[in-house]
C-alpha positions in Angstrom: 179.4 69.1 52.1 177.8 72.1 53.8 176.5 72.2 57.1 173.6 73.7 58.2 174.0 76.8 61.2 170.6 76.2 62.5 169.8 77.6 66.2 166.8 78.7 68.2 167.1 82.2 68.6 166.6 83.7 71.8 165.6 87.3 72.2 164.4 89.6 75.1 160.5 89.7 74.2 160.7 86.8 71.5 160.9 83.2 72.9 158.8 80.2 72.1 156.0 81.4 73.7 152.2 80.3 73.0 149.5 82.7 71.6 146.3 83.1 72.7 144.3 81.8 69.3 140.6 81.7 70.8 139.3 81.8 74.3 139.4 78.3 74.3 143.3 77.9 73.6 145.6 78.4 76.8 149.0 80.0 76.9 152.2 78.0 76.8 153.8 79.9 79.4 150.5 79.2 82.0 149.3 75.6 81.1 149.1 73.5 83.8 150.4 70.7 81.8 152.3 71.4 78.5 152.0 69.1 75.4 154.9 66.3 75.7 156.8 65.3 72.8 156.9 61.1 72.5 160.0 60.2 74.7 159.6 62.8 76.9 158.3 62.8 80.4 154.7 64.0 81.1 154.3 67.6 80.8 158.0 68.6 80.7 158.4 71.3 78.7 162.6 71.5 78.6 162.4 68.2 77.1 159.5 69.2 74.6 161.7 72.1 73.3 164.7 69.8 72.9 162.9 66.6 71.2 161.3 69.8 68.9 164.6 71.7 68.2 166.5 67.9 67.5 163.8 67.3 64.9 164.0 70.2 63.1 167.6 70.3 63.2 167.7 66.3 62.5 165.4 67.2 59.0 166.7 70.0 57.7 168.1 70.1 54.2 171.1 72.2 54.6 171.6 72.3 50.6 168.6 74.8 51.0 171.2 76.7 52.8 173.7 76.4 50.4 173.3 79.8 48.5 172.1 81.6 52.0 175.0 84.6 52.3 174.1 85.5 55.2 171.8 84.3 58.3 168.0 84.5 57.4 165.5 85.2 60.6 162.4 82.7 60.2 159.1 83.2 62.4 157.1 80.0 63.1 153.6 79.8 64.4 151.9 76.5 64.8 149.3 75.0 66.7 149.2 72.0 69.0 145.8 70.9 68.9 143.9 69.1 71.2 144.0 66.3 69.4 148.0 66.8 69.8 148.5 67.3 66.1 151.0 69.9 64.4 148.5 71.9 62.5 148.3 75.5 61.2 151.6 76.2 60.3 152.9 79.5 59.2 156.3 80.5 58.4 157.4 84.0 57.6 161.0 84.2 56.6 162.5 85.8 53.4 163.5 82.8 51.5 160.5 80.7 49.9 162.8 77.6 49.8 163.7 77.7 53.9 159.8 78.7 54.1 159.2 75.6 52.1 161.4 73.4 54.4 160.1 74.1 57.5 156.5 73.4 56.3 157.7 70.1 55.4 159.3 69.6 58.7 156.6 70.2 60.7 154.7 68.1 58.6 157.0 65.0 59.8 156.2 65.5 63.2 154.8 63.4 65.9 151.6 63.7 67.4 152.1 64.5 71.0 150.0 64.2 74.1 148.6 67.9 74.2 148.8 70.0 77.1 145.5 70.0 79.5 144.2 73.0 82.0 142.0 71.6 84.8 142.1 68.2 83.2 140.7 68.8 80.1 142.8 69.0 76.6 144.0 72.5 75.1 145.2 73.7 71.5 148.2 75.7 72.1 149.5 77.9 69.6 153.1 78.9 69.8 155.9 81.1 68.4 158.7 79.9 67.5 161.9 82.1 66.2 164.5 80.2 64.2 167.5 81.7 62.7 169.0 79.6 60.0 172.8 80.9 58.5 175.0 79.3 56.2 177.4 76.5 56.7 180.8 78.3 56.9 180.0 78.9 60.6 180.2 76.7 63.8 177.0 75.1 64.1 175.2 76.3 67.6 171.9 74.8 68.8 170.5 77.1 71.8 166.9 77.1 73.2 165.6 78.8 76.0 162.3 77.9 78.0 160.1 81.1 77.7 159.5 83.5 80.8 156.6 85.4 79.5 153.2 85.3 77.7 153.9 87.4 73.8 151.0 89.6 73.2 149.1 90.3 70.5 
Protein backbone atom coordinates (compact mmCIF):
# COMPACT_ATOMS: atom_id res chain seq x y z
CA UNK A 1 0.00 0.00 0.00
CA UNK A 2 1.02 3.51 -0.67
CA UNK A 3 1.98 5.96 1.80
CA UNK A 4 1.07 9.30 1.89
CA UNK A 5 4.28 12.26 1.85
CA UNK A 6 2.23 14.72 3.63
CA UNK A 7 4.31 17.75 5.39
CA UNK A 8 3.71 21.31 6.41
CA UNK A 9 5.52 23.34 4.21
CA UNK A 10 7.58 26.01 5.47
CA UNK A 11 8.56 29.00 3.46
CA UNK A 12 10.17 32.45 4.08
CA UNK A 13 6.90 34.69 3.91
CA UNK A 14 4.34 31.70 3.98
CA UNK A 15 3.88 30.02 7.47
CA UNK A 16 0.67 29.28 9.35
CA UNK A 17 -0.04 32.65 9.97
CA UNK A 18 -3.60 34.18 10.88
CA UNK A 19 -5.45 36.78 8.61
CA UNK A 20 -6.94 39.67 9.61
CA UNK A 21 -10.79 38.78 8.38
CA UNK A 22 -12.71 41.80 10.02
CA UNK A 23 -11.68 44.36 12.62
CA UNK A 24 -13.00 42.17 14.99
CA UNK A 25 -10.73 39.06 14.27
CA UNK A 26 -7.07 39.19 15.82
CA UNK A 27 -3.84 37.93 14.27
CA UNK A 28 -2.49 34.53 15.10
CA UNK A 29 0.93 35.76 15.40
CA UNK A 30 -0.29 38.67 18.19
CA UNK A 31 -3.12 37.04 20.25
CA UNK A 32 -2.60 37.06 23.68
CA UNK A 33 -3.90 33.69 23.98
CA UNK A 34 -4.07 31.30 20.95
CA UNK A 35 -6.94 28.82 20.39
CA UNK A 36 -5.81 25.28 22.11
CA UNK A 37 -6.46 22.17 20.52
CA UNK A 38 -8.23 19.50 23.23
CA UNK A 39 -5.12 17.87 24.94
CA UNK A 40 -3.10 20.61 24.75
CA UNK A 41 -2.20 23.08 27.34
CA UNK A 42 -3.89 26.48 27.47
CA UNK A 43 -2.89 28.75 24.88
CA UNK A 44 0.12 26.89 23.54
CA UNK A 45 0.43 27.25 20.18
CA UNK A 46 3.50 24.56 19.41
CA UNK A 47 1.14 22.03 20.70
CA UNK A 48 -1.90 23.46 18.61
CA UNK A 49 0.13 23.12 15.32
CA UNK A 50 1.20 19.53 16.26
CA UNK A 51 -2.34 18.10 17.53
CA UNK A 52 -3.58 20.04 13.96
CA UNK A 53 -0.73 18.60 11.67
CA UNK A 54 -1.29 14.74 13.54
CA UNK A 55 -4.92 15.05 12.53
CA UNK A 56 -4.64 15.87 9.18
CA UNK A 57 -1.91 13.58 8.70
CA UNK A 58 -3.80 10.80 11.00
CA UNK A 59 -7.07 11.30 8.24
CA UNK A 60 -5.73 11.49 5.20
CA UNK A 61 -6.58 9.08 2.44
CA UNK A 62 -3.41 8.51 0.80
CA UNK A 63 -5.14 6.45 -2.16
CA UNK A 64 -6.11 10.10 -3.11
CA UNK A 65 -2.42 10.25 -3.57
CA UNK A 66 -2.10 7.33 -5.47
CA UNK A 67 -2.03 8.75 -9.03
CA UNK A 68 -0.24 12.19 -7.71
CA UNK A 69 3.24 12.16 -10.04
CA UNK A 70 4.51 14.64 -8.47
CA UNK A 71 4.11 16.83 -5.19
CA UNK A 72 0.93 19.09 -5.34
CA UNK A 73 1.15 22.58 -3.24
CA UNK A 74 -2.28 23.09 -1.30
CA UNK A 75 -3.29 26.51 0.35
CA UNK A 76 -5.65 26.27 3.40
CA UNK A 77 -7.57 29.09 4.98
CA UNK A 78 -9.93 28.53 7.81
CA UNK A 79 -11.41 30.19 10.57
CA UNK A 80 -11.39 29.49 14.32
CA UNK A 81 -14.38 31.12 15.53
CA UNK A 82 -15.20 32.33 18.58
CA UNK A 83 -17.21 29.76 19.32
CA UNK A 84 -13.91 27.61 18.64
CA UNK A 85 -15.40 25.85 15.61
CA UNK A 86 -13.43 24.96 12.28
CA UNK A 87 -15.56 27.00 9.92
CA UNK A 88 -14.94 28.72 6.53
CA UNK A 89 -12.74 26.45 4.86
CA UNK A 90 -11.05 27.13 1.64
CA UNK A 91 -8.67 24.98 -0.12
CA UNK A 92 -6.87 25.95 -3.34
CA UNK A 93 -4.73 23.24 -4.70
CA UNK A 94 -4.75 21.77 -8.20
CA UNK A 95 -6.28 18.51 -7.63
CA UNK A 96 -10.23 18.57 -6.82
CA UNK A 97 -9.89 15.13 -5.08
CA UNK A 98 -6.90 16.45 -2.40
CA UNK A 99 -9.24 19.63 -2.42
CA UNK A 100 -12.05 17.36 -1.59
CA UNK A 101 -10.03 15.62 1.26
CA UNK A 102 -8.99 18.25 3.16
CA UNK A 103 -12.58 19.75 3.35
CA UNK A 104 -13.47 16.60 4.83
CA UNK A 105 -10.72 16.75 7.23
CA UNK A 106 -11.31 19.80 8.66
CA UNK A 107 -14.71 18.83 8.84
CA UNK A 108 -13.65 16.03 11.63
CA UNK A 109 -12.10 18.36 13.73
CA UNK A 110 -12.45 19.29 17.29
CA UNK A 111 -13.89 22.22 18.58
CA UNK A 112 -11.17 24.08 20.51
CA UNK A 113 -11.11 26.65 23.14
CA UNK A 114 -10.59 29.83 20.92
CA UNK A 115 -8.01 32.26 21.39
CA UNK A 116 -8.98 35.53 23.57
CA UNK A 117 -7.44 39.31 23.39
CA UNK A 118 -8.00 41.19 26.74
CA UNK A 119 -10.15 38.35 27.98
CA UNK A 120 -12.77 38.28 25.55
CA UNK A 121 -13.05 35.39 22.63
CA UNK A 122 -11.52 36.01 18.96
CA UNK A 123 -12.21 34.33 15.47
CA UNK A 124 -8.87 33.77 13.99
CA UNK A 125 -8.43 33.01 10.52
CA UNK A 126 -5.33 31.33 9.47
CA UNK A 127 -3.19 30.16 6.48
CA UNK A 128 -2.15 27.15 6.31
CA UNK A 129 0.42 25.70 3.43
CA UNK A 130 0.35 21.96 2.95
CA UNK A 131 2.40 20.15 0.36
CA UNK A 132 1.09 16.66 -0.25
CA UNK A 133 3.53 14.21 -2.74
CA UNK A 134 3.23 10.82 -3.56
CA UNK A 135 4.09 7.77 -1.59
CA UNK A 136 7.43 6.62 -3.19
CA UNK A 137 9.18 9.15 -0.92
CA UNK A 138 10.16 9.15 2.81
CA UNK A 139 7.35 10.53 4.65
CA UNK A 140 8.49 13.99 6.43
CA UNK A 141 6.18 15.90 8.85
CA UNK A 142 7.69 19.50 9.58
CA UNK A 143 5.88 22.50 11.06
CA UNK A 144 7.20 25.61 12.04
CA UNK A 145 5.50 28.27 14.58
CA UNK A 146 5.04 31.47 12.38
CA UNK A 147 7.35 34.67 13.04
CA UNK A 148 5.22 37.20 11.20
CA UNK A 149 1.75 38.60 10.51
CA UNK A 150 0.95 37.64 6.22
CA UNK A 151 -0.63 40.63 4.73
CA UNK A 152 -3.20 41.05 2.51
Amino acid sequence: MKKIIFFIAVFSSVTLTAQVQEAKDVSYAVIEKAPTYPGCNNGDKECFQAKLQEEITKNFNSKITSSLSSKQQVVVQFTITADGDFTDVKVKALNNDIKEEVIRIFSLLPKVTPGTMKGESKAVTFTLPLIVEPAKKKISNTLVAPSQPQNN
